[in-house]
Structure formats: structure tokens, C-alpha cells
N, C-alpha and C positions, 0 to 999 in steps of 0.2 A: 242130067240136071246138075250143075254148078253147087258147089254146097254155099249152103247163106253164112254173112258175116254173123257172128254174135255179137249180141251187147247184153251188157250188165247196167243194171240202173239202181242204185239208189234214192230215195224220195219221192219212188212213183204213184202215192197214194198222196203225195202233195200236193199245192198250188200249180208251181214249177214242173216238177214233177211229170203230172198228171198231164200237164199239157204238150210236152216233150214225148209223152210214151203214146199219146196220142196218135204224132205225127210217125214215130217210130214207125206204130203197126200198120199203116199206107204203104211203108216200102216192102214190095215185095223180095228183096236181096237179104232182108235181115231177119233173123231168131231176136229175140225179147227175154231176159230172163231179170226178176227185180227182187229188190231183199223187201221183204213185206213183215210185217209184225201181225200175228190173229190168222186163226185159221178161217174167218170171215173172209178177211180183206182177199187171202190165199186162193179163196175159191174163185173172188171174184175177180181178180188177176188171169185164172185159170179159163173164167169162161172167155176171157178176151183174147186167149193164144200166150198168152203170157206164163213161164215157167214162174212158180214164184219159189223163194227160196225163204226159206223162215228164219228169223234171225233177229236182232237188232244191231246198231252202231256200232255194240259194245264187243257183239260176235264177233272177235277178230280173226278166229281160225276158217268162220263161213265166211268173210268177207274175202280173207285173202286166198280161199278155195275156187270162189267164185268169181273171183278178178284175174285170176290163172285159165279159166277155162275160156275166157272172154276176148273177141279181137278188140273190144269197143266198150269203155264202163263211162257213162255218164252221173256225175255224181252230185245231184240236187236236194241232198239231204242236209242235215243239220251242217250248216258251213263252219261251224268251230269246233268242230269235234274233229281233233287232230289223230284219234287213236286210227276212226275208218280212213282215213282218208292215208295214213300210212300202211294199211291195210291193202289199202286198192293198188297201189305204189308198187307193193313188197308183191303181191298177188302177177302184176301187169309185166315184170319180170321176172316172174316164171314162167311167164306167159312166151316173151319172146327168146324167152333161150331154148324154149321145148321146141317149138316152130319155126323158129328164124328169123320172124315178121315183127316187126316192130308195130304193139299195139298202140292204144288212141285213148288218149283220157279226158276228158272234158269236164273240167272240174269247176261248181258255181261258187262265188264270193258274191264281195255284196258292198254298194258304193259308201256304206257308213263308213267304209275306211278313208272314206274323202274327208268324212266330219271336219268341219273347219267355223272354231267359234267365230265371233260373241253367239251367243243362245240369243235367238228370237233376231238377230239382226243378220242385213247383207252382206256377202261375203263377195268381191271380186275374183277370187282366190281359182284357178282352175288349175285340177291336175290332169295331167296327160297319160294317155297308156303306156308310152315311156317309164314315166315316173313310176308306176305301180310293176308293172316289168323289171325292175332296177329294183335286188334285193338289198343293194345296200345304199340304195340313195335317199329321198328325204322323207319319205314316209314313216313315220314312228312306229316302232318295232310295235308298243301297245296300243295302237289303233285297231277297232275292232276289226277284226277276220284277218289279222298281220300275219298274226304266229301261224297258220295252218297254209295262208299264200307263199311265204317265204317256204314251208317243207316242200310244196309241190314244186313251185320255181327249182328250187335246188338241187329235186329229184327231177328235172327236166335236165340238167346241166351232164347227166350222167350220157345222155345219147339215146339210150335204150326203150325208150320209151315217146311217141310224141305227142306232147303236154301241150292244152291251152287253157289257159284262164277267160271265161267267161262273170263279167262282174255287172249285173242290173243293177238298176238305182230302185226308185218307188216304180211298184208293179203293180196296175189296176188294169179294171175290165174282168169279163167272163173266161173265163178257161171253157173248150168244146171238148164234146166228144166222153167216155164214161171214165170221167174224174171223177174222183175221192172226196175233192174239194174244186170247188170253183171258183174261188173267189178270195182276195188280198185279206190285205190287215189293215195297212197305215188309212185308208178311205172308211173304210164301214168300222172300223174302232170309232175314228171320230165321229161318224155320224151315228153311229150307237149313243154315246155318249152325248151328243145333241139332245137326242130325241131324250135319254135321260134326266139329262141339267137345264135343260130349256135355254141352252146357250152353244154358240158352236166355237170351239175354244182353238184357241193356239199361242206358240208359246211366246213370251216376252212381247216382241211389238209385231210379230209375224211378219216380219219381211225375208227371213229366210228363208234360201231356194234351195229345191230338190229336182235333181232331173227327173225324168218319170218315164213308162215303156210297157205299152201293150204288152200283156201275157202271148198272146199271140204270135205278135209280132216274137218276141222272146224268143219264140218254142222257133219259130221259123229261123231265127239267127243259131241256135245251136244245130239245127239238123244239115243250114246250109253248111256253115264250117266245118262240121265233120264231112261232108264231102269235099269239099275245099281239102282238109288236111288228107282226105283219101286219094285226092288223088294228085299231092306233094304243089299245092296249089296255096297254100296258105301258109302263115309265118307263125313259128310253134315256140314254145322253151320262153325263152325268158322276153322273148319277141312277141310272144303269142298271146298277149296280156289284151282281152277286147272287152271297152264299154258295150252296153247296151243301151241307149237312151233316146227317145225320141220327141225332144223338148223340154221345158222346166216352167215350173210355176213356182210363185212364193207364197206363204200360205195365208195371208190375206184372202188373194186370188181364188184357193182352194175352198175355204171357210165361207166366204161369200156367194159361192156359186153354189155351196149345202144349203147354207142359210135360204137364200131365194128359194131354192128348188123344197124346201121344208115348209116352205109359205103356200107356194100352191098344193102341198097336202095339209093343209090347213093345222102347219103347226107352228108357232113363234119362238124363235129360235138365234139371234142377234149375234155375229162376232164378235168375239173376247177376249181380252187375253185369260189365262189360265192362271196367270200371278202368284207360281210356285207352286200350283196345285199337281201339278204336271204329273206326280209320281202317285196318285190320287187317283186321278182323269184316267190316266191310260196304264200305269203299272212301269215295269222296271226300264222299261224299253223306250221311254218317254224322249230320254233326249235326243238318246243317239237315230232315234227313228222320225223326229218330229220337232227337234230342235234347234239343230246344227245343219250348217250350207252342204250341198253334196252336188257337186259342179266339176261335168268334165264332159266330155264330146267322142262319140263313138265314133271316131278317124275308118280306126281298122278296120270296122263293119263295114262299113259301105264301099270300101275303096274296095271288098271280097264280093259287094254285088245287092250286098242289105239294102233292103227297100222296105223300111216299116210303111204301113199305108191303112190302120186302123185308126178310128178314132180316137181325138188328143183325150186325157185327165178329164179335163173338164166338159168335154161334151158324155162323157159316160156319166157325171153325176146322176143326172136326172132319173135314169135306170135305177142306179144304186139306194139312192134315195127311197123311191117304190119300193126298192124290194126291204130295205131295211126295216119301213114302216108298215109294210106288212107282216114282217116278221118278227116285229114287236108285237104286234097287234094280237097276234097268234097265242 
């Protein structure tokens, strides 16, 4: 028998995460091993085949132990926590100088680095995989998730290692399979917060647009391209920069379809704007998640074979909805 590939995963008790380590334990060629926090989460890792490793972010000596043992570290954890992610870097060659094989990192970002004002208005504005690939082109250094894309880009430039950047925009729908969590933020925050205020809010005049991307569909775009990069089929390093996206809405669009589908739960609920409440309504994360355009087009995915094919944003409201209002209810 063939020994199986490892992987190492960070985040897998997350949204992302969870749905990616999902898909993992399907492949019969691959070992599982994930950095977990609690010896709850531990066990239940464990009943899955899953090795868990105990640790946090912060554990830099278990991160970079266990990114050395690994052909494969997928890392869906906290995306601005620069210490892991150098961690997994420093870990991944050790990896390939002890073996000779050059391992596989598949690092997540996150499209708020598109952010492109005014707040609450339209944005023409589209950036390209290019552009995000290009550590020193027009992207601003302080746009969110810069600083930690730029170290991986940079730690790709060495050879030793081969690096791609995986970057989704707004991520809605169900996660399958025995996730931690199932389910986003930016959708059920604000319809939380409907069912709260008896208004379904957004910011300034709400015509700003956000691409948006099945979790699913997601978990399917990283498991393709690591076989893609496995088997030297795929463009890595500073080339290796892929949207995830599968359409956009503005949030009018978004608000309106809460709002109706609040009505036939018989609750009244009217889009609004928010008129500076923003940091109130949703907390710190207000703009950069819900304010600002996030507009670009996943080229690279598809042209490697990606075929998202679950339902858009808007037709999962209705789900969502249900399940919010029952969980209020609760």
C-alpha cells in the first residue's frame, strides 16, 4: 500500500474550514491532521480520523512542528494573523529539505482587500488576480489581509515551497458534513439584526456591490487546485493568486430579498439605511464587511476547470431566514 499524502489544516472547526476538511476525508490517498483549540473540539476531530493537534495561532513552535511533518497545510484560519502563517512558511521548509519534495500550501485571504469606497455607493472599480499577485503593484500595503498576502507571495518567490493564494469574497449557504459551524457571518448578522430592529439595514444608499460564493462550491475550488498544483497543472507563487466568486449582488438587492422573505414569517421588517449606525448594527467589522465595493472575477478558477453550480445569495435567503427566526424564537 502507497503511504498517503498529509495535510495539515488550520481552521477546521470553522466555517471554511470545516467545509474543506469535509471534502478532505472523501479522499482516500490523504492523512488529516488539524490544529484544534479544547480538548472537546480534540476528541471530536478524532472521532472523524482526524489527528488533532492542540495548540493555538499563537503556538508557533506546534505550528511550525506540524507544518514540517506535513506534504499539504491548508490554512483557513484567522487570515491576519501574520505570526501562523510564518509559522506554516518556516514549518513547509523543513519539510522539503528533510524529503526533497516540495510541499503545497494553500493559504485563505479574503476579498475586503478589494474594498474600494465611497461607503454605501457603486463602485466600477474591478481588480484582477493579477493585481492581487503583484506584491508591488497597486494594492495598498494597509488594505485589509495586505500585510500577511504580501509574506506568503514573497515566501513563494524563494522556489521551495508551492504557494497559492486562495481569496473568497461574501460566503453564504450551508457547510455539509460534521462541521463546527455551518454557517457565514455577513447574511444572518444582518438578518439577526432585522429581526432585532424591525428594519433590515444597510449602509449609506446600499448600492454597493460584493461578489458572493457558495461555501461549497469554495471547499470544491480548494480541493480541486490542490490537485491541479499536485500534479504541476496549476500556476503557483506569485501567479497563483485565485478569486473565488460566483456572481455579485448590491445590497439593496440583498436587504430586500431578507425583508420580503421576513414578511412571509410574519415579520415587518423594511430596508434602511443604517445612517452611521453601522458600528452599532454590526460591530467593528461594519464597513469593511458591508460597506465598501468588493468586485473582481475568478479568471483563474475556471479556466483550472471550476464549475460552481449551487444556489446564487439570494435564492438561499429564504432558508436562512427560517432558520434565523427560529433561532430567535428559541
Amino acid at each position: 500500500m502507497s503511504q498517503k499524502t498529509s495535510v495539515f489544516i488550520t481552521g477546521a472547526t470553522g466555517y471554511i474550514g470545516g467545509a474543506i476538511l469535509h471534502l478532505l476525508l472523501q479522499q482516500s490517498d490523504l492523512s488529516v491532521s488539524a490544529l484544534v483549540r479544547g480538548e472537546e473540539n480534540a476528541k471530536k476531530l478524532k472521532s472523524l480520523n482526524v489527528e488533532p493537534i492542540l495548540g493555538s495561532l499563537d503556538s508557533t513552535d506546534i505550528i511550525v512542528k506540524a507544518a514540517s511533518q506535513a506534504d499539504i497545510v491548508i490554512n483557513t484560519a484567522n487570515v491576519d494573523h501574520i505570526g501562523s502563517a510564518q509559522a506554516i512558511i518556516d514549518g513547509l521548509r523543513k519539510r522539503g529539505s528533510v524529503n526533497g519534495k516540495k510541499p503545497i500550501l494553500l493559504h485563505t485571504s479574503g476579498t475586503a482587500v478589494l474594498n474600494d469606497p465611497p461607503l454605501g455607493e457603486r463602485s466600477e472599480t474591478f481588480r484582477t488576480e493579477s493585481d492581487l499577485g503583484n506584491t508591488e503593484g497597486s494594492i495598498a500595503l494597509d488594505a485589509p489581509h495586505r500585510d500577511v498576502d504580501i509574506l506568503v507571495l514573497n515566501a513563494s518567490k524563494t522556489g521551495d515551497v508551492d504557494i497559492a493564494i486562495i481569496c473568497p469574497c461574501m460566503i453564504y449557504g450551508v457547510a455539509e458534513g460534521n462541521t463546527f459551524n455551518q454557517r457565514s457571518q455577513q447574511i444572518p448578522l444582518t438578518i439577526n439584526a432585522a429581526i432585532k430592529e424591525g428594519k433590515v439595514y444597510y449602509v449609506g444608499k446600499g448600492k454597493h456591490v460584493w461578489n458572493n460564493v457558495h461555501v461549497l462550491d469554495l471547499a470544491d475550488l480548494f480541493l480541486l487546485l490542490l490537485r491541479k498544483i499536485q500534479e504541476g497543472k496549476a500556476p503557483i507563487g506569485t501567479d497563483g493568486y485565485y478569486f473565488a466568486e460566483n456572481g455579485e449582488n448590491d445590497f439593496i438587492e440583498i436587504t430586500t430579498a431578507i425583508s420580503n422573505e421576513l414578511k412571509k414569517n410574519g415579520l415587518q421588517a423594511e430596508p434602511a439605511s443604517s445612517e452611521g449606525k453601522e458600528f452599532e448594527i454590526w460591530g467593528n467589522f461594519a464597513h469593511i464587511a458591508l460597506g465598501y465595493n468588493s468586485r473582481g472575477k475568478a479568471e483563474k478558477a475556471r479556466t483550472l476547470g471550476w464549475k460552481p453550480s449551487r444556489p446564487s445569495l439570494v435564492e438561499t435567503i429564504p432558508e436562512e431566514v427560517q432558520y434565523r427566526v427560529q433561532k430567535n424564537k428559541a
